[in-house]
C-alpha positions as CSV (number, residue, x, y, z in Angstrom):
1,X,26.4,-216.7,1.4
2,X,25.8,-214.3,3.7
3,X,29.3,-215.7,6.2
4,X,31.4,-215.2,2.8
5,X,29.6,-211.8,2.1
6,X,31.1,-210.7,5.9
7,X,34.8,-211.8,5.4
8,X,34.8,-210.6,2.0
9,X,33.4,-207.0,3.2
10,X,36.1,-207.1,6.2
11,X,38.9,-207.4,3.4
12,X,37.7,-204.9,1.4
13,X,37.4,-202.3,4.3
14,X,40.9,-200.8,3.1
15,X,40.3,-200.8,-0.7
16,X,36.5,-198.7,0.0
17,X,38.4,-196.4,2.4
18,X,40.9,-195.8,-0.7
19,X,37.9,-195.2,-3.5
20,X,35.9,-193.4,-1.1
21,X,38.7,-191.0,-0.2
22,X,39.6,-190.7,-4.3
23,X,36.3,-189.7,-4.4
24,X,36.0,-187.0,-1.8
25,X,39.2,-185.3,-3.1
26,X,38.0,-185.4,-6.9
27,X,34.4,-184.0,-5.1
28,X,35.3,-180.8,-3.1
29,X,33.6,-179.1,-5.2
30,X,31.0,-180.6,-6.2
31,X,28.2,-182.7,-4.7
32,X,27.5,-186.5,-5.9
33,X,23.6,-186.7,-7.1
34,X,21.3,-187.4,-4.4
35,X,20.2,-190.6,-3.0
36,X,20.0,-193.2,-0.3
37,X,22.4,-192.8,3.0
38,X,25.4,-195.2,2.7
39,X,26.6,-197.7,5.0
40,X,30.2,-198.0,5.8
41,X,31.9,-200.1,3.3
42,X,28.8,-201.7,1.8
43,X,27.5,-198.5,1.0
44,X,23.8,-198.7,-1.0
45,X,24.8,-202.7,-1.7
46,X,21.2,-203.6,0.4
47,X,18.9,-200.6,-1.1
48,X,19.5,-201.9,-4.5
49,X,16.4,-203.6,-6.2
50,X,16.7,-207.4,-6.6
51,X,13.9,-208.6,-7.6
52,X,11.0,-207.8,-10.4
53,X,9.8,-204.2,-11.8
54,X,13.4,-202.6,-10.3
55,X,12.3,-199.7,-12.6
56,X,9.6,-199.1,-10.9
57,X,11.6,-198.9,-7.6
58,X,14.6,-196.9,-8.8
59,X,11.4,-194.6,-10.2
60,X,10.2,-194.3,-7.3
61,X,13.3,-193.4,-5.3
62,X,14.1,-190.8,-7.7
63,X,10.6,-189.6,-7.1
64,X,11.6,-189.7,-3.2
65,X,15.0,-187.4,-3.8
66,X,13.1,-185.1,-6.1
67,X,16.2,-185.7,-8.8
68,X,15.8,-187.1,-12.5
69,X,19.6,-188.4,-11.3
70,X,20.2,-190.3,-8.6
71,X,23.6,-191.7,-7.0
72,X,24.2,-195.4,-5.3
73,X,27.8,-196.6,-4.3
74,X,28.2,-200.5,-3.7
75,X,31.5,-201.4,-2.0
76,X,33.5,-198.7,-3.9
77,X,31.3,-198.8,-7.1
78,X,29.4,-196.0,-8.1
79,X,26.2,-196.3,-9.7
80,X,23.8,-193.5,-11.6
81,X,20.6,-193.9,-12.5
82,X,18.8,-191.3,-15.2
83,X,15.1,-190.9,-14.9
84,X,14.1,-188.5,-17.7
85,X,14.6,-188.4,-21.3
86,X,16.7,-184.5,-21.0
87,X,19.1,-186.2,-18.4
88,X,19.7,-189.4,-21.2
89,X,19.9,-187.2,-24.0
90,X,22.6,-184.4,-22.1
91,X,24.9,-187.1,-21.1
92,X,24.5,-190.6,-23.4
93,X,24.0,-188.5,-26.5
94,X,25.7,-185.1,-26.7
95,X,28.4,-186.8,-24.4
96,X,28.6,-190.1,-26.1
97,X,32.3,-189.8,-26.1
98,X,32.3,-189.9,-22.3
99,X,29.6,-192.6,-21.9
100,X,29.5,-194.9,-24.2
101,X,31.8,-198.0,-22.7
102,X,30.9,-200.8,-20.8
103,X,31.2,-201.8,-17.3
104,X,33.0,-206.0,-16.6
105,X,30.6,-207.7,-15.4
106,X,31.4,-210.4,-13.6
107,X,28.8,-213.3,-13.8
108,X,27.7,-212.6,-17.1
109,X,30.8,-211.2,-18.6
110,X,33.6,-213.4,-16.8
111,X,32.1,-216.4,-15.3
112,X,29.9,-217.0,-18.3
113,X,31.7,-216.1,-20.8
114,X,29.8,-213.4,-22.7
115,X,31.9,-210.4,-21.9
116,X,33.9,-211.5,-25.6
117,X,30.5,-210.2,-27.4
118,X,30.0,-206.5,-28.1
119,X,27.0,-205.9,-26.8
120,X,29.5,-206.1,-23.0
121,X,32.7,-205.4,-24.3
122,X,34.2,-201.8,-23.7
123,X,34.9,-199.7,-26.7
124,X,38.2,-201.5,-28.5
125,X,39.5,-202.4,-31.4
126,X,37.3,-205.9,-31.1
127,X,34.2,-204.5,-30.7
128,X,34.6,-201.8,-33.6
129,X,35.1,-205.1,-35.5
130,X,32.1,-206.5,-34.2
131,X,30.1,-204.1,-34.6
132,X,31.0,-203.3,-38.2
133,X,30.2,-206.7,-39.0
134,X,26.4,-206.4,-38.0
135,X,26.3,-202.9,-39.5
136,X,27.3,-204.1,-42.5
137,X,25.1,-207.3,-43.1
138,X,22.2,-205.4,-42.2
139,X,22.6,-201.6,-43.2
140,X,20.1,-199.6,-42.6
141,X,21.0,-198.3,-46.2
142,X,19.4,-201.5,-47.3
143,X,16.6,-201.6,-45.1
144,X,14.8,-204.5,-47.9
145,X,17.7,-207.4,-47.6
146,X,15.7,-209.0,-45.3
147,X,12.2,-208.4,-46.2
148,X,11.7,-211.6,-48.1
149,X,13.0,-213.5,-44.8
150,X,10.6,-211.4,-43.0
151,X,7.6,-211.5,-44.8
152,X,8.6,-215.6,-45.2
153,X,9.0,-215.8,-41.4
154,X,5.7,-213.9,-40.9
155,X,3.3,-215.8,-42.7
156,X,4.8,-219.2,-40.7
157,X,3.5,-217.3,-37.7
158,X,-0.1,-216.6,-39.3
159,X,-0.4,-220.6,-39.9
160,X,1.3,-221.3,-36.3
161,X,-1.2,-218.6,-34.2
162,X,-4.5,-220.1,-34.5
163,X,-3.5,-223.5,-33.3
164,X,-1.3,-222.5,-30.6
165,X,-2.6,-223.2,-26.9
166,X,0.8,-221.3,-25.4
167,X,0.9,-218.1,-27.2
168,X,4.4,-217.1,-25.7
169,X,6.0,-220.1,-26.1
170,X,5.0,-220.6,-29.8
171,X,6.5,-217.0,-30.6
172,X,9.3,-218.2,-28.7
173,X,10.1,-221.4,-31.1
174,X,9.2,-219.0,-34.2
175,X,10.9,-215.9,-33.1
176,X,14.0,-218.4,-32.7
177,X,14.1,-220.0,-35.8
178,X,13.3,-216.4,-37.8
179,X,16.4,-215.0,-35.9
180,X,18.4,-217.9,-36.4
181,X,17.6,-217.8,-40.5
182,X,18.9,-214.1,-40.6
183,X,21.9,-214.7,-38.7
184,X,22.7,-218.1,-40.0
185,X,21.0,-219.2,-42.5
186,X,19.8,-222.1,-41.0
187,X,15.7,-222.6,-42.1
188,X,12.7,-224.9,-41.0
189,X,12.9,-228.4,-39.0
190,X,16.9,-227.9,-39.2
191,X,17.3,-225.0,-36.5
192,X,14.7,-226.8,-34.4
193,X,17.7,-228.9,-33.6
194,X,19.2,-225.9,-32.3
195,X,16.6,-223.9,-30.3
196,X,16.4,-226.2,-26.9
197,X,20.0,-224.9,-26.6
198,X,19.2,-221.3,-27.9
199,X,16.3,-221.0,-25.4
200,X,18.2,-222.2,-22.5
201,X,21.4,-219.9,-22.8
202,X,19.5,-217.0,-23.6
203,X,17.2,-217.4,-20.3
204,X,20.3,-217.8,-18.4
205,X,21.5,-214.8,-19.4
206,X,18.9,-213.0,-19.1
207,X,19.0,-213.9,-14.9
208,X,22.6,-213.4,-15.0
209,X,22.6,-210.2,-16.7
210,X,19.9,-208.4,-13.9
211,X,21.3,-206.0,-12.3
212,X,21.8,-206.7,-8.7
213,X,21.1,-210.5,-9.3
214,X,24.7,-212.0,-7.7
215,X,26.8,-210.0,-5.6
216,X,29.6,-211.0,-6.9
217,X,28.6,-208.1,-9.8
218,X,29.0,-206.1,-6.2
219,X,31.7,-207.8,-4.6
220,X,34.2,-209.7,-7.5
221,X,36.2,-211.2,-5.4
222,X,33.6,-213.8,-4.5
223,X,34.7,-215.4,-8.1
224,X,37.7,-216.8,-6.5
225,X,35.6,-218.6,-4.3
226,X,35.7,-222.8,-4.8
227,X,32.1,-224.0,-6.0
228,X,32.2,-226.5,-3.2
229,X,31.9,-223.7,-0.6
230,X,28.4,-223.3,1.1
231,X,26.9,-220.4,-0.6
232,X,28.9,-220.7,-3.9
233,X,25.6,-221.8,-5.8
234,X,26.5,-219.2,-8.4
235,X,29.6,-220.7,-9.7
236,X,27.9,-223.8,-10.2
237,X,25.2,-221.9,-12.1
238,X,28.1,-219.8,-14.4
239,X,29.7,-223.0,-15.2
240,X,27.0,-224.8,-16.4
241,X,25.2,-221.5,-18.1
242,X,28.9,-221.3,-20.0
243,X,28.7,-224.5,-21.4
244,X,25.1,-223.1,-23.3
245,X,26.4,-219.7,-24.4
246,X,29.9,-222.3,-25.7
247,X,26.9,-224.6,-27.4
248,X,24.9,-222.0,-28.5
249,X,28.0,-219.8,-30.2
250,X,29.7,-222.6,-32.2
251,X,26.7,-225.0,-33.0
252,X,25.6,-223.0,-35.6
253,X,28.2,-221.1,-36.8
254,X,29.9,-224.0,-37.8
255,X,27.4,-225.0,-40.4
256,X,27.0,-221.9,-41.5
257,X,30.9,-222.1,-42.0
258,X,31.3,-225.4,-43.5
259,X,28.3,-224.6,-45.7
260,X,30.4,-221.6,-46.9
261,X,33.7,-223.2,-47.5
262,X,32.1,-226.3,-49.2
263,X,30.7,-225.2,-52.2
264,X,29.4,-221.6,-51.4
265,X,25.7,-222.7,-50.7
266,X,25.2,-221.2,-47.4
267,X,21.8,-219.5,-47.6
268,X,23.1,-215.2,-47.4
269,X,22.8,-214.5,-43.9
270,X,24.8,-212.0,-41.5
271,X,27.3,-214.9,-40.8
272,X,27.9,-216.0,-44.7
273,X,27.8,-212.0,-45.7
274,X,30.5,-211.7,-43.5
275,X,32.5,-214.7,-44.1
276,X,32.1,-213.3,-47.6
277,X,34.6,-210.4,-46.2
278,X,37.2,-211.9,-44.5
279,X,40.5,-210.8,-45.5
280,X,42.7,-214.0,-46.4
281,X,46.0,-211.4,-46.4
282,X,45.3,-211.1,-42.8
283,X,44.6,-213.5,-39.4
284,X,41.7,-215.5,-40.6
285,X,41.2,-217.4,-37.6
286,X,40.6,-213.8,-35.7
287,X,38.5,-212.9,-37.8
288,X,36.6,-215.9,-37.7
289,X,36.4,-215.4,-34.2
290,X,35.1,-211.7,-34.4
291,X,32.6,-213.1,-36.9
292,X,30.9,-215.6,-34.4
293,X,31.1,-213.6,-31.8
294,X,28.9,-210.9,-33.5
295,X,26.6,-213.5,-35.1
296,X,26.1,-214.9,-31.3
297,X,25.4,-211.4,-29.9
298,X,23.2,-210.2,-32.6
299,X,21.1,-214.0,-32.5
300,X,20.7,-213.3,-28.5
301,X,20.0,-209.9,-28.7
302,X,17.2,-210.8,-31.3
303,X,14.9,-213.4,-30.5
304,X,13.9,-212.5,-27.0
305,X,13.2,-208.8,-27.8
306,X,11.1,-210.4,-30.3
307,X,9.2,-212.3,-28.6
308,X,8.6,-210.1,-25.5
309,X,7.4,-206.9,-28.2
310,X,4.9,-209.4,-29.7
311,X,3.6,-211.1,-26.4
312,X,3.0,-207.4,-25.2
313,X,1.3,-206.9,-28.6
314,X,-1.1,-209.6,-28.4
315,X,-2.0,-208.9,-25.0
316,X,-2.8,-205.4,-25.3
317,X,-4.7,-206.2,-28.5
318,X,-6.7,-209.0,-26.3
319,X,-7.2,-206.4,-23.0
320,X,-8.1,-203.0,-25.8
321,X,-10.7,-204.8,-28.3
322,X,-11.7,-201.3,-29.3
323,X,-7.9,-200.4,-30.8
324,X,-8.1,-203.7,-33.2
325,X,-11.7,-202.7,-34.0
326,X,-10.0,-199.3,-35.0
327,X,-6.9,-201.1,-36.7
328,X,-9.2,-203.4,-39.1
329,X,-11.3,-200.2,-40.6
330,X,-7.8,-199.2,-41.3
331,X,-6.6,-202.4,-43.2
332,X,-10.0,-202.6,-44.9
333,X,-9.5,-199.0,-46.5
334,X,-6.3,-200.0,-47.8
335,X,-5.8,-203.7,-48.5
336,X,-8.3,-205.3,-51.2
337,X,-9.9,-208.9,-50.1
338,X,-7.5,-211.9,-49.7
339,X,-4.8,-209.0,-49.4
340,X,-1.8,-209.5,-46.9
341,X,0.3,-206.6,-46.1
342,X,3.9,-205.6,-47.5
343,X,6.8,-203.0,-46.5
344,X,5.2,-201.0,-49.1
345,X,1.8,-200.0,-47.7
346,X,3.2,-198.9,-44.5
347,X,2.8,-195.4,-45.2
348,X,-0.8,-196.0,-46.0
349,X,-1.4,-197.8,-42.3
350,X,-0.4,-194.8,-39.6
351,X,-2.4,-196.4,-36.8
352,X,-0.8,-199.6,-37.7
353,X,2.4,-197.6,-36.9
354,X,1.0,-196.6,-34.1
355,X,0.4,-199.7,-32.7
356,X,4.0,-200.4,-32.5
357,X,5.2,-196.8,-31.2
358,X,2.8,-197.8,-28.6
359,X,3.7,-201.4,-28.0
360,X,7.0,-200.2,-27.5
361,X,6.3,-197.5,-25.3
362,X,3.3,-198.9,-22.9
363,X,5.8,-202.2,-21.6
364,X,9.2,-201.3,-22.9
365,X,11.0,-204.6,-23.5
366,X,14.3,-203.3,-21.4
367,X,12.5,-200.9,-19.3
368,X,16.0,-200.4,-17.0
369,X,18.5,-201.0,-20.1
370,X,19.6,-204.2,-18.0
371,X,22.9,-205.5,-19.8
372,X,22.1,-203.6,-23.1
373,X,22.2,-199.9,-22.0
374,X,24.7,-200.2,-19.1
375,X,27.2,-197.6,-19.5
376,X,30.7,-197.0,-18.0
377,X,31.9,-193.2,-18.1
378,X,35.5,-192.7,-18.7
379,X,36.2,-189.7,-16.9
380,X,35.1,-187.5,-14.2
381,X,31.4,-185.1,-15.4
382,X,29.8,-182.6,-14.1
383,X,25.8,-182.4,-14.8
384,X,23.1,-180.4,-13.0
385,X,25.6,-179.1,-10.4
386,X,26.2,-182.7,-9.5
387,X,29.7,-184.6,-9.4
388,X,30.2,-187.7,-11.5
389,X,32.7,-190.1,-10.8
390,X,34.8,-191.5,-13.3
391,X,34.3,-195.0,-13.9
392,X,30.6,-195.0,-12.8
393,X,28.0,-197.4,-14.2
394,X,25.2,-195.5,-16.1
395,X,22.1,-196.6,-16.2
396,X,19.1,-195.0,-17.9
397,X,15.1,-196.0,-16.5
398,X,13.8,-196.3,-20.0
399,X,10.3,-197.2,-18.1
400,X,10.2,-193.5,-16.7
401,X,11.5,-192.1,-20.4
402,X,8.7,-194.0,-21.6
403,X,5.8,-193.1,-19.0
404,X,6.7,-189.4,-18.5
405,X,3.2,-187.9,-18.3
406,X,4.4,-184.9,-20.4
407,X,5.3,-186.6,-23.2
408,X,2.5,-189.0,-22.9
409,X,-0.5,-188.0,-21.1
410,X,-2.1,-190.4,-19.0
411,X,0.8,-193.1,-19.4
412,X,-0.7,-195.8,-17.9
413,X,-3.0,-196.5,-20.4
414,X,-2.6,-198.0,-24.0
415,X,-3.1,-195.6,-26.3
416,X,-1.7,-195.7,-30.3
417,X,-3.7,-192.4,-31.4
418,X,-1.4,-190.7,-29.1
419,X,0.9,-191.1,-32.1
420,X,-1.5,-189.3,-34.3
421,X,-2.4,-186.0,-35.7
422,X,-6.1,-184.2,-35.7
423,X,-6.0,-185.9,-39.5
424,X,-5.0,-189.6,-38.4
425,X,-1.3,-188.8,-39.7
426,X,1.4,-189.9,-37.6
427,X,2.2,-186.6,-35.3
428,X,6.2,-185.8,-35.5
429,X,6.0,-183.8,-32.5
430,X,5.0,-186.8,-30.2
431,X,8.6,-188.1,-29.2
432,X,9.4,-191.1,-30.5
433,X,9.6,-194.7,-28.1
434,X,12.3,-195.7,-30.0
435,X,14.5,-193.2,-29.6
436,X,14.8,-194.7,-26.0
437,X,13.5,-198.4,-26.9
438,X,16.8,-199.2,-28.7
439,X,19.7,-197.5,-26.9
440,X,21.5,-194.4,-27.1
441,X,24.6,-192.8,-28.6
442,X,27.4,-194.8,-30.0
443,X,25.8,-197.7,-27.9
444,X,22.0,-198.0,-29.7
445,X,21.1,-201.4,-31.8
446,X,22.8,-201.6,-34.5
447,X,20.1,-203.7,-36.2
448,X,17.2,-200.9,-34.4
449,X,15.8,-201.1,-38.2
450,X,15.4,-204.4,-38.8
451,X,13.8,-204.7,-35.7
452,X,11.4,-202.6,-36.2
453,X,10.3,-203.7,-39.6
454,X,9.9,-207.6,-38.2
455,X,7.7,-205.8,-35.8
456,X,5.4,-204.2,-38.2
457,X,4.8,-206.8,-40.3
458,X,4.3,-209.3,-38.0
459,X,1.9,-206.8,-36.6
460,X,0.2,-205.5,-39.4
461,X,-0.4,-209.4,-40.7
462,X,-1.9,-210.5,-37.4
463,X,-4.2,-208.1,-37.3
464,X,-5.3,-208.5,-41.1
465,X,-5.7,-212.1,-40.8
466,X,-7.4,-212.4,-37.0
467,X,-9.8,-210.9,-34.5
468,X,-7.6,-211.4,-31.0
469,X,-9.9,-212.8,-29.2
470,X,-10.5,-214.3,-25.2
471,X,-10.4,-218.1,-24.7
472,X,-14.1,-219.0,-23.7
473,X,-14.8,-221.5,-20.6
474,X,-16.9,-224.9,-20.6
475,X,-19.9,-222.9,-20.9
476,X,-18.9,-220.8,-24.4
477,X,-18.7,-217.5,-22.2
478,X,-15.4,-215.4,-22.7
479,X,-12.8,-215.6,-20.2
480,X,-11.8,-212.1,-18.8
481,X,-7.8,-211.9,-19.7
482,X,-5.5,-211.1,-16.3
483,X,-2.8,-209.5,-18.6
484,X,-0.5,-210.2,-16.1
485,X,3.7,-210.2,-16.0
486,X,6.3,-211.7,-15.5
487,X,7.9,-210.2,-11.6
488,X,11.1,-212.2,-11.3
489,X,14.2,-210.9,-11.6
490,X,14.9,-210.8,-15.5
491,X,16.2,-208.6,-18.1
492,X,13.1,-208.8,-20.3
493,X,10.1,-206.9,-19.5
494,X,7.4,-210.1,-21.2
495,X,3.9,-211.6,-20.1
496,X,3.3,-214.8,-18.4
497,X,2.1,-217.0,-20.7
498,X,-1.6,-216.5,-21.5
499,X,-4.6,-218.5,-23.7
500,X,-6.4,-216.4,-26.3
501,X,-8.5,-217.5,-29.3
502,X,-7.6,-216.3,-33.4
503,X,-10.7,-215.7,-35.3
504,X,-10.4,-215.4,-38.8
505,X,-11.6,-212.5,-40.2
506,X,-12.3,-213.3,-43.8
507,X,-11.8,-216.4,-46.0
508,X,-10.0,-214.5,-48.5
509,X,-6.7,-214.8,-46.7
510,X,-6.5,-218.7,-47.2
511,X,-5.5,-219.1,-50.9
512,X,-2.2,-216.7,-49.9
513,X,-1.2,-218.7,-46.9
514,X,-2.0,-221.7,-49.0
515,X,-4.2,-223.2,-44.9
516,X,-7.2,-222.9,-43.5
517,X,-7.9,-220.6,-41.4
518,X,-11.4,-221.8,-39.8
């Protein structure tokens, strides 16, 4: 790889010298943000972050400039990084219109064949469509079409805890087969059939989608190189990743469809709410395709967000006894025996609430954006005093939004009654971790609010039913949790996969989840 990276960087030497001089004439003025010294023609290509916790490293090298905006420049492209929550806010909220596109991506978005989904698509006429479509199947104006799904979907996971002996794994397989109900319809042992698949493309995309991961994100000329060249791993990897995310996109979608077309009896999900809409006056087969395309993205950008926010959950409630301790007085006071929680007592449960603003915030499950917050500005900016290139790739470090020591004193630690008042209310003047947790400007999650909700319940019904207990050793003594995570190079911030013990908390809960608990 490295032989192909030298030719390809020789070849390119003219078309730098051309975006670097474009540059220096749009920037007599100004100067670019600060940041590392570049190299002729590869520029900052070899001070980029590769491998695990890159947040932590960007962090720190905007700690090292003294800037909350930094500047890199890889072979021609320019790259900012936003390290505080003023910086996001000024430019990917009160400048939306300027920064709310998308950068191509090459291995993901080309190679792959995920750049046809909104989440990487730039602002067109097909991603309005997308977008609309998830918008309208799940609006937050209807923020209960769902609950009976979710509720459903959360007691599963109160039978499937306590006999679990890979706790990530098992909120894997149920966090698939929840997701894969809402967007499909498709229930129980049936969309087992599909998770293997699910599972696969998703992981692959969430190597692929790293910043950094391939150069030829860096350099995309490399894409025209054979697979049978040495060093031209990656195009093996993309072809084979493609044929998941093709698997993954029509297998289900085409039961949903045929389900729908039959007789009508698809079970109301986002794809048979949509197919409800389509326009028959109009192209059906490209609407058909802007349907499955959003149903894909909004499956993907579902399951493993699920998953990583409940791992985090579990583990902090395993490594902070003392907040569960805290969380069951709570439940007691407000649920009677045999009780399990519903959307409707959440306003009695602020520490419950707090549990999540703080799941979210102490491990962010995107803590660099990665693919999901990766913005491309359409026109030349000026911020701060600073020049910003048109065409740059945005990219906000939601892990230093999230652990700004202003905002939340002593970060590090897990802490939910940061959330509260001096009466146990839930404090509006402590910013909210899902303001930055979810995106920003036209680009934030369109379904933020479902989201949310799965995450509360699934919450709030865990810790009603179970103390989260360490697993004990041959000798009956508790076994000190690591609480350690994952440090490859992925898009998800989750823990590696950890043993724990559910203890029941009362009897009382087993005539409503129809098991035993013991």
């Amino acid at each position: 790889m490295s032989k192909i990276i030298y030719a390809v960087a020789l070849f390119l030497v003219p078309l730098t010298y051309a975006v670097h001089a474009r540059r220096r004439k749009a920037n007599d003025q100004w100067p670019l943000p600060p940041g590392p010294r570049k190299l002729p023609i590869v520029e900052n290509l070899f001070d980029m972050p590769r491998g695990g916790y890159m947040w932590l490293e960007y962090a720190e090298m905007c700690r090292r400039y003294e800037s909350d905006i930094i500047h890199l420049g890889a072979l021609g492209n320019s790259i900012i990084v936003l390290n505080s929550a003023k910086a996001v806010n000024d430019l990917l909220e009160k400048r939306s219109s300027l920064y709310s596109s998308r950068p191509s991506t090459v291995m993901l978005g080309e190679l792959m064949g995920w750049g046809a989904t909104f989440i990487f698509r730039p602002n067109d006429d097909t991603w309005k469509a997308q977008r609309k479509i998830v918008t309208q199947a799940v609006p937050p104006t209807d923020p209960k079409r769902f609950h009976s799904k979710q509720l459903s979907a959360t007691h599963d996971l109160l039978r499937v805890l306590p006999e679990s002996d890979d706790v990530m794994k098992s909120l894997q397989i149920w966090a698939a087969k929840f997701i894969m109900d809402i967007t499909y319809g498709i229930q129980g042992d049936e969309a087992k059939l599909y998770l293997p698949t699910a599972i696969e493309a998703l992981e692959s995309m969430s190597i692929a989608g790293t910043p950094g991961a391939f150069y030829v994100d860096q350099i995309p000329i490399l894409k025209y190189v054979p697979e049978w060249f040495p060093g031209a791993s990656f195009k093996r990897k993309a072809r084979e990743w493609n044929k998941l995310r093709i698997k993954m996109t029509e297998g289900p979608y085409l039961v949903t469809k045929a389900r729908w077309y039959a007789a009508g009896t698809a079970t109301p999900s986002l794809t048979s709410l949509s197919l409800e809409e389509i326009d028959h006056t109009q192209d059906v087969a490209q609407q058909e395709e802007v349907i499955k395309a959003a149903s894909v993205t909004a499956y993907g950008g579902g399951s493993d967000t699920t998953v990583a926010a409940l791992g985090a959950f579990i583990l902090a409630m395993l490594m902070n006894p003392e907040v569960q301790t805290k969380a069951h007085r709570e439940l007691e006071k407000v649920l009677g025996p045999g009780d399990l929680p519903s959307f409707s007592d959440e306003p009695t449960l602020p520490y419950i609430t707090a549990i999540v603003k703080e799941v979210l915030r102490h491990n962010p499950v995107t803590p660099f954006g990665a693919y999901r917050f990766r913005i491309f500005s359409f026109q030349h900016d000026i911020y701060a005093g600073y020049f910003l290139p048109k065409g740059s790739i945005i990219m906000p470090n939601i892990w230093s939004i999230l652990h700004n020591e202003e905002d939340y004193p002593e970060p590090e630690l897990f802490n939910p009654s940061r959330f509260l008042d001096a009466d146990g209310k839930l404090n509006p003047n402590v910013r909210d971790p899902a303001t930055a947790a979810f995106g920003f400007g036209r680009r934030a999650c369109p379904g933020k609010h479902v989201a949310l909700a799965s995450l509360w319940i699934a919450v709030a019904s865990i810790l009603t039913c179970y103390t989260i207990e360490p697993e004990l050793d041959e000798n009956g003594k508790p076994i000190k949790p690591k609480g350690e995570w994952y440090s490859g190079p992925t898009l998800f911030n989750h823990p590696l996969p950890f043993k724990c013990r559910f203890v029941p908390r009362s009897k009382d809960v087993e005539a409503s989840l129809g098991v035993s608990l013991a």
